[in-house]
C-alpha positions in Angstrom: -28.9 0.6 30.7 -31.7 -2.0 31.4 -31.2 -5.2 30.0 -33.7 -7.6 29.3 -32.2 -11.2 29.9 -32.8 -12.2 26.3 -29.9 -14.3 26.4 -30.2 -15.8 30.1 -28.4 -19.1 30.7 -27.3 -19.1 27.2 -23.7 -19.9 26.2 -22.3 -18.0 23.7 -18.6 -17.8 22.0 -17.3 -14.8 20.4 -14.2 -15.3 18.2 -12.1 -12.3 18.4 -13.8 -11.2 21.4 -10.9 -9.4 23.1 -11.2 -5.6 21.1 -13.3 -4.1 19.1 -16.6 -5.0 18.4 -16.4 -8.5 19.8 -15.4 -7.0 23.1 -18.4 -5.1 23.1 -20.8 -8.2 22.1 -19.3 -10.0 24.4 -19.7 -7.5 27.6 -23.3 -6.8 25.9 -24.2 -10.7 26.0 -22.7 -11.0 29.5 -25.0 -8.2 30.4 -28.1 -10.2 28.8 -27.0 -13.1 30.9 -25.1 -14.9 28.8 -22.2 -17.4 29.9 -19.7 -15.9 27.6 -16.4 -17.4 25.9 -14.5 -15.3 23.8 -10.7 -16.1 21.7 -7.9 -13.9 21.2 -4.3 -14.0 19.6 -2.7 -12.3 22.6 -3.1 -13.3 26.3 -2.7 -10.1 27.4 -5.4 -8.6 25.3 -8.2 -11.5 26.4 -7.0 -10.9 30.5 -8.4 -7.2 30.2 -10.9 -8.0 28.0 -12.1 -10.6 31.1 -12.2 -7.3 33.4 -14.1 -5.3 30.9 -16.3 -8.5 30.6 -17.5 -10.2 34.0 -17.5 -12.9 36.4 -19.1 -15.3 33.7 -16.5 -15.3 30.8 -14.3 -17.4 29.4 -11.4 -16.5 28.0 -9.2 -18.9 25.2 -6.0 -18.1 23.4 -6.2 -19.2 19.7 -6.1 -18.3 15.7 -8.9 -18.4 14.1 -7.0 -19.6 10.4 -5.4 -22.6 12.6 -7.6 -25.6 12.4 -6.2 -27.6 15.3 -7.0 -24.5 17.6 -10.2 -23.9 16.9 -11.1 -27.5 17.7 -9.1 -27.3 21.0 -11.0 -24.1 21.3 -14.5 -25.8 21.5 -13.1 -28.7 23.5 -12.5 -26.1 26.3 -15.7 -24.6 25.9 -17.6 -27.7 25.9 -15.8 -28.5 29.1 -16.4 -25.4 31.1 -19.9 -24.1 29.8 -21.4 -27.0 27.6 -23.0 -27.4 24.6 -23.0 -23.8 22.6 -26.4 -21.6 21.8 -24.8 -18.5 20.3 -21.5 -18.1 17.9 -20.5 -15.2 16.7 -18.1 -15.5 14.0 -16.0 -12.1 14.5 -12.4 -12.8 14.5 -11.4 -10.4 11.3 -7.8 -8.6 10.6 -7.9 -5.7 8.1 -5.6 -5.1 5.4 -5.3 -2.7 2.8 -2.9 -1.8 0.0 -3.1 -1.3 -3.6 -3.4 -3.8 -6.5 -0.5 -3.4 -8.0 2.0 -4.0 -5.3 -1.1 -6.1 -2.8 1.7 -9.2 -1.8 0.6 -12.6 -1.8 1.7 -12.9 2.1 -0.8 -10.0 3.2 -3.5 -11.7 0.8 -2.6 -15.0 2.3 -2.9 -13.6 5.9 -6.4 -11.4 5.1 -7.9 -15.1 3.2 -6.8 -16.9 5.9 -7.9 -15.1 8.7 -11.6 -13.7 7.4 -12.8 -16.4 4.8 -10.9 -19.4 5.6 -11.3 -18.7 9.6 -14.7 -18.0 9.4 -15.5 -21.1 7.7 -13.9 -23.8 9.8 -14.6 -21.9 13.0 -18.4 -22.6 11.9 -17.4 -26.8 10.6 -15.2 -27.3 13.9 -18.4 -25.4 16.2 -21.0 -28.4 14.5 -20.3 -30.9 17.3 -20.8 -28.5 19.9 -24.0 -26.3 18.5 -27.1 -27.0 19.8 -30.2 -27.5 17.0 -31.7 -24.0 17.5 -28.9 -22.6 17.9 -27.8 -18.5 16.5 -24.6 -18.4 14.3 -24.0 -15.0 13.8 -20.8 -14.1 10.9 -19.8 -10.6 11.3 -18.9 -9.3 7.6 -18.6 -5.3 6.1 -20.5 -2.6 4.5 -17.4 -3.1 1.9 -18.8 -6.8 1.0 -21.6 -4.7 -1.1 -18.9 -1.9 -2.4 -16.0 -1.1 -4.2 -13.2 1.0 -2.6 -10.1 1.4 -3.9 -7.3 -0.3 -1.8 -9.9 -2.8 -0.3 -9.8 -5.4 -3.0 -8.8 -8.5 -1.2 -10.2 -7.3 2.1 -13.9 -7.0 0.9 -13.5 -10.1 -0.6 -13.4 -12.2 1.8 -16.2 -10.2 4.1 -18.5 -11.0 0.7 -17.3 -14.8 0.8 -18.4 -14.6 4.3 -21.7 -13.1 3.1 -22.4 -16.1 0.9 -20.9 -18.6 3.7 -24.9 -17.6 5.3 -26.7 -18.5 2.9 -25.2 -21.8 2.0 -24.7 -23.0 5.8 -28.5 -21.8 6.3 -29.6 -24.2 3.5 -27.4 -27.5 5.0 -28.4 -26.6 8.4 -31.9 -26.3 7.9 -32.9 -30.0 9.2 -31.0 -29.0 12.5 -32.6 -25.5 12.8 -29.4 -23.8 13.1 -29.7 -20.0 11.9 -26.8 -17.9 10.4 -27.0 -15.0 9.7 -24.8 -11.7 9.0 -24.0 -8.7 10.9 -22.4 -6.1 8.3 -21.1 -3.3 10.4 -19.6 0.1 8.9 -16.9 2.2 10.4 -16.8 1.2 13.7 -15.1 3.3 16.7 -12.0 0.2 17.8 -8.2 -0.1 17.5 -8.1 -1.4 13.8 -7.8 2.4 13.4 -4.3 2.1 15.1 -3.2 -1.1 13.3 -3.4 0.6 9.9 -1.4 3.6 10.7 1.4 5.0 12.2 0.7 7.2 15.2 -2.2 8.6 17.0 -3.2 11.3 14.8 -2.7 9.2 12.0 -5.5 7.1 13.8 -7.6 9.8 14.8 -7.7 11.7 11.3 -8.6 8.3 9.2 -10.9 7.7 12.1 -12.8 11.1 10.9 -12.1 10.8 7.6 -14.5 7.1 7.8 -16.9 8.8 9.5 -17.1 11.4 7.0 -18.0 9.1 4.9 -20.9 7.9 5.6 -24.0 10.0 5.9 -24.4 10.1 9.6 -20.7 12.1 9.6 -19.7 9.9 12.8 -18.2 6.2 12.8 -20.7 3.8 14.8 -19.4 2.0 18.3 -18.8 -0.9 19.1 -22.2 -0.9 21.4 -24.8 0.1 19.0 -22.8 -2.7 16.7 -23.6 -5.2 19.8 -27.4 -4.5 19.7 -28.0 -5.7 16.6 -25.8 -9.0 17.2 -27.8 -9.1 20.1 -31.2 -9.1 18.1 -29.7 -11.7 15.6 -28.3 -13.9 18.5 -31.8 -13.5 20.3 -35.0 -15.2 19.6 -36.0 -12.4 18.0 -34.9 -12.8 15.0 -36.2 -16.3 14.4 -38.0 -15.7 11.2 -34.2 -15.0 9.8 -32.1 -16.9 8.1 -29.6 -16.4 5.4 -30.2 -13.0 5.8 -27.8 -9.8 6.5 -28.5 -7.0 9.2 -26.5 -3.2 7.6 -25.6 -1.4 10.9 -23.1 1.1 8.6 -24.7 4.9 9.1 -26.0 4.8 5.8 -23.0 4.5 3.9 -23.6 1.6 1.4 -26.8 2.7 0.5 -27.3 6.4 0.7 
């Protein structure tokens, strides 16, 4: 693949950038020439991430829902790389059960993690941002739709919708951009997190995809290119604004 260098000498940190579709941002940016930090949970997970990654990445334990991490987290990004031109607000956990018997610890852990997170992982990033700077907050197709057994879950990815528009408007006199990346069904392990064995995996895997109208679930790769095009100058003209990548399936 030829890559342009749209993101040369930039620094960019990817919350939850050790699976999934932060892994594959994160090896895309690195490919664009990006100096790349990305946070995990697990230390094992962001050490093979690294491999997948590059010579030029970062790599910082830490939850996203714990305040005092995140600002250690920039600390140590400021230190190694320096002042930040790209965030991309990914770090998500997905969990789904039924209204009636939904507990408040699974509601506490989904709030916690995707709207609270997602918040303060943008407050704490203020002192490190650079004016002109790219946020990018990765939400759902769900933040637009109702599914059954998704109530709490596409909650918070429509909180984080609305977190764009109202750190747009009080970031305006600093030129900071946010925006929203709203993937569909993607191809990562959240498949195996939600079920029990592999071909409990496999078979909700194709049952996503056959929802949407494209029949397939989307990778983490073509999910990239589009963070790539809001993270980029490209998209300079946007703000507030949300980019679907979901194979059709809020809209057709």
């Amino acid at each position: 693949m030829n890559m342009s260098g749209k993101l040369t000498n930039k620094v960019a940190v990817i919350t939850g950038g050790s699976s999934g579709i932060g892994l594959g941002i994160a090896k895309r940016f690195a490919k664009e020439g990006a100096r790349v930090a990305i946070t995990g949970r697990t230390q094992a997970t962001i050490d093979h991430a690294l491999k997948e990654i590059g010579p030029n990445a970062l790599g910082i334990r830490g939850d996203v829902s714990n305040i005092n991490d995140l600002t250690r987290i920039y600390r140590t990004v400021e230190d190694a790389l320096g002042k930040v031109d790209v965030l991309i607000v990914n770090a998500g956990i997905y969990i789904l059960g039924p209204l009636d018997t939904f507990s408040e610890e699974k509601f506490d852990k989904v709030s916690n993690i995707n709207f609270k997170g997602a918040f303060f992982t943008v407050q704490k990033a203020l002192q490190v941002l650079k004016d002109d700077s790219s946020v990018v907050l990765v939400s759902s197709t769900v933040n637009g739709k109702g599914i059954a057994n998704h109530a709490a879950y596409s909650a918070t990815k429509a909180a984080v919708r609305s977190l764009a528009r109202s750190f747009s408007a009080e970031l305006l006199d600093r030129r900071i951009r946010v925006n929203v990346l709203s993937p569909g069904p993607t191809d990562t392990p959240v498949f195996n997190t939600v079920t029990s064995t592999e071909a409990e995996a496999k078979a909700m895997k194709e049952a996503m995809g056959g929802f949407t109208p494209v029949k397939r679930v989307g990778s983490p790769d073509e999910i990239a290119a589009a963070a790539l095009y809001l993270a980029s100058d490209d998209s300079a003209f946007m703000l507030g604004a949300e980019v679907l990548v979901d194979g059709g399936l809020r809209d057709l």
